[in-house]
C-alpha positions in Angstrom: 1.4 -28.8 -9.9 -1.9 -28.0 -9.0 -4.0 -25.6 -9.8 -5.6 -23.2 -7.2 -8.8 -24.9 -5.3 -12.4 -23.1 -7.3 -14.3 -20.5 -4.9 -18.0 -20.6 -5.3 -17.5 -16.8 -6.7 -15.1 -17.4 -10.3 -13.4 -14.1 -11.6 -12.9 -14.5 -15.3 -9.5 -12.8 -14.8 -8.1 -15.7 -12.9 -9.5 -18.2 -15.7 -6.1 -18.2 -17.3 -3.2 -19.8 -15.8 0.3 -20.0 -16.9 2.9 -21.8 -14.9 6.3 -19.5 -14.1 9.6 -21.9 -13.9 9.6 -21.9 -10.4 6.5 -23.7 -10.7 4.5 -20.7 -9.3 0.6 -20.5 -10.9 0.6 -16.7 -12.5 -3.1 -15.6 -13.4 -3.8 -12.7 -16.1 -4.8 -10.2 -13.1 -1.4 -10.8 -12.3 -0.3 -9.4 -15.4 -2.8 -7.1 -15.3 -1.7 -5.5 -12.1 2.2 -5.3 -12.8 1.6 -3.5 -15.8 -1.0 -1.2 -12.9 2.0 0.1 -10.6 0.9 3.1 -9.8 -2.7 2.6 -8.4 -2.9 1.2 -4.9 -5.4 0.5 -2.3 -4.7 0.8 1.1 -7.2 0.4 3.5 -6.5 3.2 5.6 -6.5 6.0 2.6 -9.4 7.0 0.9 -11.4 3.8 2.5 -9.7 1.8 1.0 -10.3 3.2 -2.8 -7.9 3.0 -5.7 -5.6 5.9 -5.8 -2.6 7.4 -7.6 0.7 6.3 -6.3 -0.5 6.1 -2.2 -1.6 9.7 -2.4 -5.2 10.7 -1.5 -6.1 11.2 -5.3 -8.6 8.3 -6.5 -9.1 6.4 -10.0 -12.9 7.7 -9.5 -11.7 11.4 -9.4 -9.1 11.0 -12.8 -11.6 9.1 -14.0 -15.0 11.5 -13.4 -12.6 14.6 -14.1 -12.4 13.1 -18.1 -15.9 11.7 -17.9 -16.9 15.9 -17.5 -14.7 16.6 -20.4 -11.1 17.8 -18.7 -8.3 17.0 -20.7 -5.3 15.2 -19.5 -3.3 18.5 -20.1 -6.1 20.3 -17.6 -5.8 17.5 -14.8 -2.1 17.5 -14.8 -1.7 21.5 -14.4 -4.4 21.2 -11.7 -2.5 18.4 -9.9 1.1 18.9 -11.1 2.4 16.3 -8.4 0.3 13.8 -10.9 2.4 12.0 -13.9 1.1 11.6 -17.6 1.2 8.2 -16.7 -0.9 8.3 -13.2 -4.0 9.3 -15.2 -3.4 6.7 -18.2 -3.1 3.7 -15.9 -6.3 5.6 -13.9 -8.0 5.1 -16.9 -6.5 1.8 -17.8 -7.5 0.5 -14.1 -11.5 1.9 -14.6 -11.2 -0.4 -18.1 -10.2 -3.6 -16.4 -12.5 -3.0 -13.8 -15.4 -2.0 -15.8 -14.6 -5.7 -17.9 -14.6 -7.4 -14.8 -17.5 -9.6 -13.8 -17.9 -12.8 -11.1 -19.6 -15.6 -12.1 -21.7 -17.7 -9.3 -21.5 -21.3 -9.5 -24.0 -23.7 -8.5 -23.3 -25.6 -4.8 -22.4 -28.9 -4.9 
């Protein structure tokens, strides 16, 4: 088994490998993003930005709605289409991203 070829750009996420017993290489941003299945990007809504679910409300907006000191309780009787859950694994999304650095290596 081999491990995935290094890109001149190295995400600490995909540092970490584990082998599944089919052989297939899983990284932690897989993890990572099973345990995020309700934020999606598609590139025709919202450009493209993270949202809730495939509707046209983004991580930014949860996000910048607690950041001006909404509750949770607020948010979810102002969007009552939006789940308890949507604006945890908003906030849990901006975390991982906010972690989330690229290191450059040097050419060879």
């Amino acid at each position: 088994m081999d491990l995935p070829p290094p890109d001149k750009h190295i995400n600490p996420v995909f540092a970490c490998f584990c082998f599944k017993n089919d052989g297939a290489v899983e990284t932690d941003k897989d993890k990572n993003m099973e345990q995020l299945d309700r934020i999606t990007q598609q590139p025709g809504i919202m450009g493209g930005k993270a949202c809730i679910r495939g509707m046209r409300i983004t991580v930014g907006m949860i996000v910048g709605q607690i950041g001006a000191g909404r509750s949770v309780d607020e948010i979810l009787t102002d969007y009552p289409y939006l789940a308890r859950e949507d604006i945890m694994q908003a906030l849990r999304y901006a975390a991982w991203r906010a972690e989330e650095r690229e290191v450059i290596l040097a050419s060879s």
